[in-house]
VMD Tcl script that draws the C-alpha trace (Angstrom):
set ca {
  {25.40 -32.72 -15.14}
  {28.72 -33.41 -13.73}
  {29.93 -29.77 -13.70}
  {29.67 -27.24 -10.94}
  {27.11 -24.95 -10.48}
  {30.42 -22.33 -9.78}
  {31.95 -23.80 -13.69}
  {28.16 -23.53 -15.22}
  {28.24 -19.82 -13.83}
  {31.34 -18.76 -14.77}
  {30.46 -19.50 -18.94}
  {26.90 -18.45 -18.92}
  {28.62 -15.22 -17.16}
  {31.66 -15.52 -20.13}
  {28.73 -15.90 -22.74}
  {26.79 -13.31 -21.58}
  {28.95 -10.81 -21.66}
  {29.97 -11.47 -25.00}
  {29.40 -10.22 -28.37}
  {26.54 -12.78 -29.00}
  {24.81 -13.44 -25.80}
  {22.14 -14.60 -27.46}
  {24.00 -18.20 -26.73}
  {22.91 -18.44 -23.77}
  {19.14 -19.28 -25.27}
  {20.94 -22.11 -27.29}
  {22.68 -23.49 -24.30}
  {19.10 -23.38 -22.65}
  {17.46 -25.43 -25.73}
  {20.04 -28.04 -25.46}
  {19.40 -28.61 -21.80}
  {22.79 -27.59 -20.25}
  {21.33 -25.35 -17.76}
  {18.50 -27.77 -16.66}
  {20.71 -28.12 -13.49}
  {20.26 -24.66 -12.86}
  {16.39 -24.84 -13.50}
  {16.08 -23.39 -17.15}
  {14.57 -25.14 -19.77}
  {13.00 -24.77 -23.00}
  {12.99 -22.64 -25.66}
  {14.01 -18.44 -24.19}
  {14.69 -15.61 -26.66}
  {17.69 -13.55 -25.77}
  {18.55 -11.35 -28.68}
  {17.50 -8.30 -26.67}
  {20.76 -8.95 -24.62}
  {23.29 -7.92 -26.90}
  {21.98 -4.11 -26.92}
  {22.96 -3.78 -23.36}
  {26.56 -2.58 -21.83}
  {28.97 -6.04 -21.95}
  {28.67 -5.88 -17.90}
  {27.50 -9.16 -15.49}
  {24.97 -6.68 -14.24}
  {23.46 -5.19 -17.47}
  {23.38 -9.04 -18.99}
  {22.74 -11.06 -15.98}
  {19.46 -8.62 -14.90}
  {18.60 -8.58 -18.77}
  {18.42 -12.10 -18.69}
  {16.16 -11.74 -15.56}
  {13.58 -9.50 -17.52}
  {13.77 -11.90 -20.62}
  {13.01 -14.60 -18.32}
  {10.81 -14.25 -15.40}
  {11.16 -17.77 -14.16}
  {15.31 -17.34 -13.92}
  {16.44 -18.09 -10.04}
  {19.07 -15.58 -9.90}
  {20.46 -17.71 -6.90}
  {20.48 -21.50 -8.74}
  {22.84 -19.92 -10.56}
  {24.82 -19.00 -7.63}
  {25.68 -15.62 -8.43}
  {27.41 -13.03 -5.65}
  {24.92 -11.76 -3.51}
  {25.27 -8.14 -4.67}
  {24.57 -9.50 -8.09}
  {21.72 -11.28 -7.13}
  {20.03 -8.04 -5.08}
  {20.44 -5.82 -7.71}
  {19.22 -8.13 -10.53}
  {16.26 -8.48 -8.09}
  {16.21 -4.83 -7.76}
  {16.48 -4.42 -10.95}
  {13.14 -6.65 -11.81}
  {11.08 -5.53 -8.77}
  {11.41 -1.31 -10.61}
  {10.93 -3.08 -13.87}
  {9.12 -0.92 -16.19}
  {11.80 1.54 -15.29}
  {10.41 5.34 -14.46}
  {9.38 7.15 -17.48}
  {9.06 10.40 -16.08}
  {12.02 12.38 -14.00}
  {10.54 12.30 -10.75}
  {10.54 8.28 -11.06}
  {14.22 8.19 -11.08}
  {14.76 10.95 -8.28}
  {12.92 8.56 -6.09}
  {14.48 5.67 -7.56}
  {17.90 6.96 -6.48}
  {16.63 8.07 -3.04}
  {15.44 4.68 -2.41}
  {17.96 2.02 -3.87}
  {20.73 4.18 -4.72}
  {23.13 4.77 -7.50}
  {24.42 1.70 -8.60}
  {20.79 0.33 -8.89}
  {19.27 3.18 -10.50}
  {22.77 3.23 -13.34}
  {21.81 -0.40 -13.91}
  {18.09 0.27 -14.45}
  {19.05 3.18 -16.74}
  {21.46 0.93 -18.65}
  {18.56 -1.66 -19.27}
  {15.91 1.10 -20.31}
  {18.63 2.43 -22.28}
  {18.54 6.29 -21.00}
  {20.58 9.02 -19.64}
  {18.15 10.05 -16.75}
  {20.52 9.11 -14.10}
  {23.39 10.68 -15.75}
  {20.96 13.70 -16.10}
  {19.61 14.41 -12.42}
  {23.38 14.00 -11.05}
  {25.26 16.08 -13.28}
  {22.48 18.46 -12.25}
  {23.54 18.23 -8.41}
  {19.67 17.64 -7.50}
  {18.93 15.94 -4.27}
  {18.11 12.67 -4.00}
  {19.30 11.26 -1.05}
  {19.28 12.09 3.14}
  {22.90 12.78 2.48}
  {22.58 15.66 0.41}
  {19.64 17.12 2.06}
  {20.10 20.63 3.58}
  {19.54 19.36 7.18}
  {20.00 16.25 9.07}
  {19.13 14.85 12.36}
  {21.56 17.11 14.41}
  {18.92 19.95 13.47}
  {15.86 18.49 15.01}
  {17.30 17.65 18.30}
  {14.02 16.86 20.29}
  {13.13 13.65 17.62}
  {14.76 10.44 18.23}
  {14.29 7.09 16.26}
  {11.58 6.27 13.85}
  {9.87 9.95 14.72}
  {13.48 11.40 13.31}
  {13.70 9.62 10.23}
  {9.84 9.91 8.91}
  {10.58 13.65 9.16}
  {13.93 13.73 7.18}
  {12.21 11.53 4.45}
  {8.97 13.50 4.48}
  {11.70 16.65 3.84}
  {13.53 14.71 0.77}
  {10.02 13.76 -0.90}
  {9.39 17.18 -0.86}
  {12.92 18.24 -1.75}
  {12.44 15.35 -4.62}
  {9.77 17.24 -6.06}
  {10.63 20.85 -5.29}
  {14.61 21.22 -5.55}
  {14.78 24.71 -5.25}
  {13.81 23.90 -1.65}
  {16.84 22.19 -0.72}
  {17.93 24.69 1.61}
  {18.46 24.61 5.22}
  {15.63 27.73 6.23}
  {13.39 26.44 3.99}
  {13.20 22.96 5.14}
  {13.32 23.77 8.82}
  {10.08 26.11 8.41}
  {8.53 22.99 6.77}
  {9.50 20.83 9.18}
  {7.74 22.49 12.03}
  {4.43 22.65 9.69}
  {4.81 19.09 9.25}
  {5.42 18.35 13.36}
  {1.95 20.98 13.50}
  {0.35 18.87 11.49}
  {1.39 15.45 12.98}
}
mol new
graphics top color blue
foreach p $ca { graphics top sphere $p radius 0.5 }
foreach p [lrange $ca 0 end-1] q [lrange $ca 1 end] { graphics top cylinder $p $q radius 0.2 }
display resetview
């Protein structure tokens, strides 16, 4: 009770990323993180499978136990958004398209850490094969629709990348200019 949130962090973090982090459960059942809102009884041997990283083992942790308040714990706020992340996608994607949008909308590091708890390659997979999946790699930008401004500007780009998402042979700049005036017809 008379240690600091920071000190109670740092070894759960230590423990965690350990060999056995299974530990943690046992510090749990003998009421040393009560302070931090965990009690009772929690089954953590799924932990060890996952990479030795604070992310992998901290957003574990988070699936094993729903009721965990990433910020009692007082974890760095990037930790704490993608552990979020990481439970608000959680069932991960089973199909490819899943993680294409998955990386389009949270990014790398998220989707990596998702893949690392569902224990796949799919990330790996869709960038080695130079697919799009985010504004940045799309074959146009907002220079080539200079009459849209604003909101207008970006519901057309990501109207183009959930197309290019699906269709990746599209990706190219002709291609996605002709469907971009279909999709201003339409609108």
């Amino acid at each position: 009770e008379q240690l600091s949130r920071e000190r109670i962090t740092e070894e759960v973090t230590k423990t965690l990323c350990s060999p056995a982090p299974q530990w943690v459960g046992t510090m749990t059942d003998a009421g040393l993180l009560t302070s931090c809102g965990l009690t009772g009884p929690q089954n953590l041997t799924g932990l060890a499978a996952l990479p030795p990283t604070a992310e992998a083992r901290w957003a574990g942790f988070g699936l094993l136990v729903p009721e965990l308040d990433f910020s009692a714990f007082r974890l760095p706020a990037k930790l704490v958004k993608l552990c979020r992340m990481a439970r608000a996608h959680w069932p991960a994607p089973e199909e490819r398209l899943g993680w294409k949008r998955l990386l389009a909308a949270e990014g790398e590091e998220a989707a990596r850490l998702l893949a690392a708890l569902a224990q796949t390659d799919a990330v790996d997979k869709i960038l080695a094969s130079g697919d799009c999946v985010s504004l940045k790699t799309l074959a146009v930008s907002g220079h080539d629709f200079p009459d849209l401004r604003g909101p207008a500007l970006g519901q057309l780009l990501n109207r183009l990348l959930e197309h290019v998402l699906q269709c990746p042979a599209d990706n190219n700049r002709e291609t996605l200019l002709e469907l971009a005036k279909n999709i201003e017809t339409a609108s």
